[in-house]
C-alpha positions as CSV (number, residue, x, y, z in Angstrom):
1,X,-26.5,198.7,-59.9
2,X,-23.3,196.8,-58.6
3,X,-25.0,196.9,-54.8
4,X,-28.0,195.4,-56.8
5,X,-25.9,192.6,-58.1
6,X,-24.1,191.8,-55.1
7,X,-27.4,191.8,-53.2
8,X,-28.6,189.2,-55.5
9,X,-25.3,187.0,-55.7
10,X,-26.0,187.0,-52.1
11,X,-29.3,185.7,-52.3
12,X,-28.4,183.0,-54.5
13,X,-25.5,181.7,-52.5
14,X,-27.9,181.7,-49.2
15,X,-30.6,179.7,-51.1
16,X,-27.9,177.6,-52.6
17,X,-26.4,177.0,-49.3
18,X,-30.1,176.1,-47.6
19,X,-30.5,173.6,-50.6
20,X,-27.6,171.8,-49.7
21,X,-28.1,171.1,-46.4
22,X,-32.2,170.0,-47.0
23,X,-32.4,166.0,-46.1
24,X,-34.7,163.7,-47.2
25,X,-36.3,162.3,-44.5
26,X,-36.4,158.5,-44.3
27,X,-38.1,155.7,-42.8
28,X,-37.2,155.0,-39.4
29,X,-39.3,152.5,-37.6
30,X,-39.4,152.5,-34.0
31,X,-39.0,148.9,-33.4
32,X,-37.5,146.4,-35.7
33,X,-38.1,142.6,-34.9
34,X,-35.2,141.2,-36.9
35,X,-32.6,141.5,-39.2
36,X,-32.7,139.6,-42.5
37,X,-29.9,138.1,-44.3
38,X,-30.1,136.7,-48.0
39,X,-30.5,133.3,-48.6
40,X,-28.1,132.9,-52.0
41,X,-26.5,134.7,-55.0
42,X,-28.0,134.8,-58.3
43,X,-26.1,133.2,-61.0
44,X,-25.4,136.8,-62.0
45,X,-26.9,140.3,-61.0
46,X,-30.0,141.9,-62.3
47,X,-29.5,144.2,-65.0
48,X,-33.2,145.1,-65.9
49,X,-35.8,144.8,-64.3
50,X,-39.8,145.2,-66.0
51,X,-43.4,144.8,-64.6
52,X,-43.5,141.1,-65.0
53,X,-39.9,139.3,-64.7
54,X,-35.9,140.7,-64.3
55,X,-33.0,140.1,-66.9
56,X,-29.6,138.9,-65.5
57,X,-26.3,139.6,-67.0
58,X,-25.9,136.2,-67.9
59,X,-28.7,136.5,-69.6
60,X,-31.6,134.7,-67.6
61,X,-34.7,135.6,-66.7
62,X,-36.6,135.8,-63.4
63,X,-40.2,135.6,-64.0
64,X,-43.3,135.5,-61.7
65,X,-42.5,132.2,-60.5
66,X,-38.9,133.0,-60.3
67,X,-35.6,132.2,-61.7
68,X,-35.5,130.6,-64.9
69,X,-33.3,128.1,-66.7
70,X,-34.1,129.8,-70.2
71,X,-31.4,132.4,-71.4
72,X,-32.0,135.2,-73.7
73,X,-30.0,136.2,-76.9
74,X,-27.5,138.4,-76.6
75,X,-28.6,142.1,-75.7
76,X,-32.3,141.5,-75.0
77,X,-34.3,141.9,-71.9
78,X,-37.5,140.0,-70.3
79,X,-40.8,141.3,-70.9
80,X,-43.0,138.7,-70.2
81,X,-44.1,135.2,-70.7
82,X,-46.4,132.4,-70.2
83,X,-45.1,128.6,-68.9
84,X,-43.8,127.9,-72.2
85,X,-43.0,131.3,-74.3
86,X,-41.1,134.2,-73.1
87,X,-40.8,137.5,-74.6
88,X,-37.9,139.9,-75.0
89,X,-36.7,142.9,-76.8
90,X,-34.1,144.8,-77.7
91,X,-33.9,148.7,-76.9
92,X,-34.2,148.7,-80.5
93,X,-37.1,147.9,-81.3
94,X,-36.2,144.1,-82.2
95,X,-38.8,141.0,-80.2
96,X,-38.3,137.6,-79.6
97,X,-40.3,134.8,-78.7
98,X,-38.3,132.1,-77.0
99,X,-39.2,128.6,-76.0
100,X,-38.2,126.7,-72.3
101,X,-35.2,125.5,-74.4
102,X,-33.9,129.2,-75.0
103,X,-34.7,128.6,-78.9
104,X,-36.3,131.5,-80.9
105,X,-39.5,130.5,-82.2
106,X,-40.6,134.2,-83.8
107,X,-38.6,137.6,-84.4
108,X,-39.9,140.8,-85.7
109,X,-38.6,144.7,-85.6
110,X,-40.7,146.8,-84.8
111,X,-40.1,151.0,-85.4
112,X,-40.1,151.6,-82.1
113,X,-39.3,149.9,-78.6
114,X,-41.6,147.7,-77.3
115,X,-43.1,148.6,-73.7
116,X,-45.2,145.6,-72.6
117,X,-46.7,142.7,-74.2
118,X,-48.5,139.4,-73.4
119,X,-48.8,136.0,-75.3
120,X,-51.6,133.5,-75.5
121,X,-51.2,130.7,-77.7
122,X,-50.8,132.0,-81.2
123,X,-51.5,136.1,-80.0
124,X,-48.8,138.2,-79.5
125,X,-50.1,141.4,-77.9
126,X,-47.7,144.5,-78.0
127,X,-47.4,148.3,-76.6
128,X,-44.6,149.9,-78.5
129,X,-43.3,152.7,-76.8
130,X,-44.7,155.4,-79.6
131,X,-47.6,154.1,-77.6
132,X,-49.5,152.4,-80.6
133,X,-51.1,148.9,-80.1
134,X,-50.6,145.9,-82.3
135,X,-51.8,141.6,-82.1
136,X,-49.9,139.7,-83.8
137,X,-50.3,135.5,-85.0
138,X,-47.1,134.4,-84.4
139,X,-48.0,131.3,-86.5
140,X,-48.2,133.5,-89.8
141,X,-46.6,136.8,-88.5
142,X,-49.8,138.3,-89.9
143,X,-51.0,141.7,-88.3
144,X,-54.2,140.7,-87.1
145,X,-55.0,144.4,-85.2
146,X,-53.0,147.6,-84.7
147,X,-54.2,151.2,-83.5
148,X,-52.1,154.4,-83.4
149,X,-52.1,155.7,-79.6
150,X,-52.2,159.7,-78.7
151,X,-48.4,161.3,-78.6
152,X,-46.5,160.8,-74.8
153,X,-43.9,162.5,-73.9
154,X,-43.0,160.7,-70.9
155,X,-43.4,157.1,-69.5
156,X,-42.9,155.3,-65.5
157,X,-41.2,152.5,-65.8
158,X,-44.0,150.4,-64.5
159,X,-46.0,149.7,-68.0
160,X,-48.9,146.9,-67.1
161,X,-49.1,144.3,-69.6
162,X,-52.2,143.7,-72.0
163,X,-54.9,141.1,-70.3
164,X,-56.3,138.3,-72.7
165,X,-59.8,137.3,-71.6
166,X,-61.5,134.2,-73.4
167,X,-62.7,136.4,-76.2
168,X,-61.6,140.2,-75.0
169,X,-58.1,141.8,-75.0
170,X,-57.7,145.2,-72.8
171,X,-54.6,147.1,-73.7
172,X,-53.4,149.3,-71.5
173,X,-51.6,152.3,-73.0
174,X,-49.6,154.6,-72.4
175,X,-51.2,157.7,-72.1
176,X,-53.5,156.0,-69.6
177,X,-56.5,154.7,-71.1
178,X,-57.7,150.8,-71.7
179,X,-58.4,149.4,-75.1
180,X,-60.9,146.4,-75.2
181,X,-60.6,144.8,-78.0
182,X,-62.9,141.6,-79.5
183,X,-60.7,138.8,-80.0
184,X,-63.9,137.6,-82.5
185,X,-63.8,139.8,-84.5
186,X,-60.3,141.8,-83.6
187,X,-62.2,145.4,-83.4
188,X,-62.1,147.4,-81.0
189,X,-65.1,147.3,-78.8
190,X,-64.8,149.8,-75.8
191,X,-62.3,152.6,-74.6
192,X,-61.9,153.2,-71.5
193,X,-60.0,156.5,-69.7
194,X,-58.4,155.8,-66.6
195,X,-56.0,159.2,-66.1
196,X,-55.1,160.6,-69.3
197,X,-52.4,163.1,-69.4
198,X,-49.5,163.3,-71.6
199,X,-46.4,162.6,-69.1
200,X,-46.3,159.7,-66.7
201,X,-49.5,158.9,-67.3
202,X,-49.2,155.1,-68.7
203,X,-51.4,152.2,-67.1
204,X,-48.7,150.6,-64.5
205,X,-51.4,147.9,-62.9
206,X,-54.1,145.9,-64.8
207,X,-55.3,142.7,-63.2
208,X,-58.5,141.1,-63.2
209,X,-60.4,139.0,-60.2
210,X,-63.4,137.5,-61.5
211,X,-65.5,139.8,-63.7
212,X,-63.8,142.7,-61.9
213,X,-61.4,144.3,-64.0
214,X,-58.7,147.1,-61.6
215,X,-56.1,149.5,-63.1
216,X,-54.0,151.9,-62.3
217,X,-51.9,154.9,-63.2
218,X,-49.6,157.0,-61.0
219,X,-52.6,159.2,-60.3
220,X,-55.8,157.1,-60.1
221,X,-57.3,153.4,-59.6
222,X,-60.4,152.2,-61.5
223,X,-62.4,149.6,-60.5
224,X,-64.5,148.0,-63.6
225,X,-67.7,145.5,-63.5
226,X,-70.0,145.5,-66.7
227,X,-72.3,147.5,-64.9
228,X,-70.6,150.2,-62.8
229,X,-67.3,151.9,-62.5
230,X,-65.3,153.4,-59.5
231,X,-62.7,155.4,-59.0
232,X,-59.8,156.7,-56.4
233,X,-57.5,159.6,-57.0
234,X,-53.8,159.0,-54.7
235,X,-50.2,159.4,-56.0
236,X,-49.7,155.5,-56.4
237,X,-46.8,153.0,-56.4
238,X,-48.5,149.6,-56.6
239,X,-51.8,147.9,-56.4
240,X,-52.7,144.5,-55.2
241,X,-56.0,143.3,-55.8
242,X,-57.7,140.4,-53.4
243,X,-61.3,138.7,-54.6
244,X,-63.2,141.3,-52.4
245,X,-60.5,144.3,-51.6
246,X,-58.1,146.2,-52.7
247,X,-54.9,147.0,-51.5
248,X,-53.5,150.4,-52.6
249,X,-49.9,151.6,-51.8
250,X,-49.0,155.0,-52.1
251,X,-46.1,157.4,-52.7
252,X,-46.1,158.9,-49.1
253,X,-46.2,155.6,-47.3
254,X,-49.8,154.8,-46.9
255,X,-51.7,151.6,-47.0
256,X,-55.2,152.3,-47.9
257,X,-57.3,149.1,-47.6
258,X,-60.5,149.4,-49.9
259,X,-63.8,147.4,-50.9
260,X,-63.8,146.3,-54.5
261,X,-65.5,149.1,-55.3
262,X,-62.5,151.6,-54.0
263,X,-64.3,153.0,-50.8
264,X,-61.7,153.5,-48.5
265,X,-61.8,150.8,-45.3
266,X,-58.7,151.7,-43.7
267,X,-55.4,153.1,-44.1
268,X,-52.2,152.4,-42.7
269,X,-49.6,154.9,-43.1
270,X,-45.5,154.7,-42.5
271,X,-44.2,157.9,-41.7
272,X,-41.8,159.1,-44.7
273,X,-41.7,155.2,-45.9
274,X,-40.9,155.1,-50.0
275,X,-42.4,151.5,-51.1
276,X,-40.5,150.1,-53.7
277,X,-42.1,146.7,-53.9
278,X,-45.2,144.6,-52.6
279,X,-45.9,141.3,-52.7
280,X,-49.3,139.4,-51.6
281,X,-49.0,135.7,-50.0
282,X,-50.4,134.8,-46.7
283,X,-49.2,138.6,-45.6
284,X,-48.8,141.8,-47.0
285,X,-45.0,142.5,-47.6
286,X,-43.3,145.6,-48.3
287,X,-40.1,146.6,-49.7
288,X,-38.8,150.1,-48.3
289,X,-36.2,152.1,-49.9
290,X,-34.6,152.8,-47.1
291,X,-34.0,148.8,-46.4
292,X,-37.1,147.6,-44.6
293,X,-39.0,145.2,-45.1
294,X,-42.6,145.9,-44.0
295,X,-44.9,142.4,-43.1
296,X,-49.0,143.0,-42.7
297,X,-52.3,141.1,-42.4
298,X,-54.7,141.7,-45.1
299,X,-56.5,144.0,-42.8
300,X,-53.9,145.8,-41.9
301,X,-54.3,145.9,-37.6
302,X,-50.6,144.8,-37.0
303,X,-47.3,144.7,-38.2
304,X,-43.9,144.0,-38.0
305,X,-40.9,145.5,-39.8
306,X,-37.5,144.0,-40.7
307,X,-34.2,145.0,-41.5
308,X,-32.9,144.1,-44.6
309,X,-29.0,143.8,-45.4
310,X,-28.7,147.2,-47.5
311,X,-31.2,150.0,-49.0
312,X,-32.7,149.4,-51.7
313,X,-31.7,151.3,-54.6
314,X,-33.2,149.7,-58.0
315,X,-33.1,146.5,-60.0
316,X,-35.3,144.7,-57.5
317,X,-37.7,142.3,-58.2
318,X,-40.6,140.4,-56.3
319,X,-42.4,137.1,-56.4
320,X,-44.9,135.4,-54.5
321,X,-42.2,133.8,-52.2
322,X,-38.7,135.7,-53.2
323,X,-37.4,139.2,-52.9
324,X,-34.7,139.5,-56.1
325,X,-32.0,142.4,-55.4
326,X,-29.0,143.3,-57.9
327,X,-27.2,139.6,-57.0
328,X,-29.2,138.3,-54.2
329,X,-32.4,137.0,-53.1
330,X,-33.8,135.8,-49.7
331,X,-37.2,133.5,-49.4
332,X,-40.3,135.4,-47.7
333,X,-41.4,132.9,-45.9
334,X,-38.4,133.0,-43.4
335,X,-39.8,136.7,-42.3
336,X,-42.6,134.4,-40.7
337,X,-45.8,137.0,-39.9
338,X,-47.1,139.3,-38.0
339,X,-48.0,140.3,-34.3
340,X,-51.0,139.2,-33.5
């Protein structure tokens, strides 16, 4: 019995000893055309960063078309916004609603944390993190819809926002289905299942080009029209949709290049390359963990990559024209293009 035990001790300590010295493997290109340095500090670094905009420390926000003048209370983080009203919340369960001056112009507490949420106007559209859906008139704080979601266990950290159409509201939850709800008549008019599962399973992209609606979860891509549906199955980081294509980026470094309705046109793929940002402008641009920065044409025949100062760890943040990292940020357009 004691030569048993020994024999296993020994097993242990080899396998312990094997883990240790496994490596990840990282991206290492084999040419890099230049090095990039930032352009300028942040009034303060990025503490938390969401789907649609980053929180400083100071309290300021970075939204889609960059950093803002407007300052949150005390303790809250960005959520999202439109030109004039931005929302935040606490990790309590507490939302604001603040104007360009930094005023409050609507509070409520919710019972649970809120995950994403959009404003038009008036509508206030929320996902709480218990996953349940609510719309609120900010005017009146009156409840104007609310649904209980299924029970999650786990979330990504990527949680799209809900879409307001002219009359239509999709809600994408977090155990990966889309709520369309009638803005009329504020019933729920359609369900849709994207991935459903109980962990990780949340919408992270929702965007909409046209009468083309495209989502996402880790696992899948749908592609919606009112009269047909399509689908792609890849372990996904991020989507960008174009008017006739999408882009789709994936967790082992690919590219794939698809028609609107997801067939697969190309793929480009970066040998052990972890994307942790994408932005669309006149080039593709990828951030890599490792510290790259990844430039390609929208049909992805060349490329060049660049170095960036550091790796990239968390709390960073893309616009059209800015990369956002803990206390810097450098403008895109100085990483010029591609080879032709």
């Amino acid at each position: 019995m004691k030569q048993v035990k020994i024999f296993f001790i020994f097993i242990l300590v080899v396998f312990l000893a094997a883990g240790c010295g496994t490596k990840r493997e990282t991206f290492e290109p084999k040419k890099i055309v230049a090095e990039i340095e930032y352009d300028g500090e942040l009034p303060s670094a990025i503490v938390d960063v969401a789907r649609d905009g980053a929180t400083l420390e100071n309290g300021q926000i970075i939204t889609k078309d960059g950093l803002s003048s407007v300052v949150l209370p005390r303790g809250y983080m960005f959520v999202n916004g439109s030109k004039d009203r931005f929302i935040a919340t606490s990790r309590c369960g507490e939302l604001v609603v603040v104007d360009q001056d930094s005023k409050i112009v609507f509070k409520h507490k919710f019972d649970s944390m809120v995950a994403s949420a959009s404003i038009k106007g008036n509508l206030l559209a929320i996902v709480l993190g218990n996953n349940k859906l609510v719309l609120l008139d900010i005017d009146n704080s009156k409840i104007l819809f609310e649904k209980d979601g299924d029970s999650i266990y786990a979330v990504d950290s990527k949680v799209a926002s809900p879409y307001f159409f002219t009359t239509l509201l999709v809600y994408p939850t977090l155990d990966g289905k889309l709520i369309i709800v009638d803005l009329k008549t504020n019933k729920v008019l359609r369900d849709v299942v994207v991935k459903s599962e109980k962990f990780f399973s949340n919408v992270i992209f929702l965007d909409v080009i046209d009468n083309r609606l495209v989502a996402a979860t880790k696992k899948r891509v749908v592609s919606i029209t009112p009269k047909s549906m399509a689908f792609l199955d890849e372990d996904i980081k991020d989507v960008i949709i174009l008017k006739d294509r999408v882009l789709i980026f994936t967790k082992d470094g690919k590219i794939l290049l698809t028609n609107a309705d997801l067939k697969v046109l190309k793929t480009k793929k970066y040998k052990f390359a972890s994307f942790v940002g994408t932005i669309h402008g006149k080039f593709i641009y990828v951030v890599e963990k490792a510290g790259y920065l990844i430039a390609t044409d929208i049909d992805l025949i060349s490329s060049n990559v660049y170095e960036l100062p550091n790796e990239i760890e968390d709390k960073v943040f893309t616009t059209n024209d800015k990369l956002y990292y803990e206390k810097y940020f450098f403008k895109l357009e100085k990483t010029r293009s591609v080879d032709n």
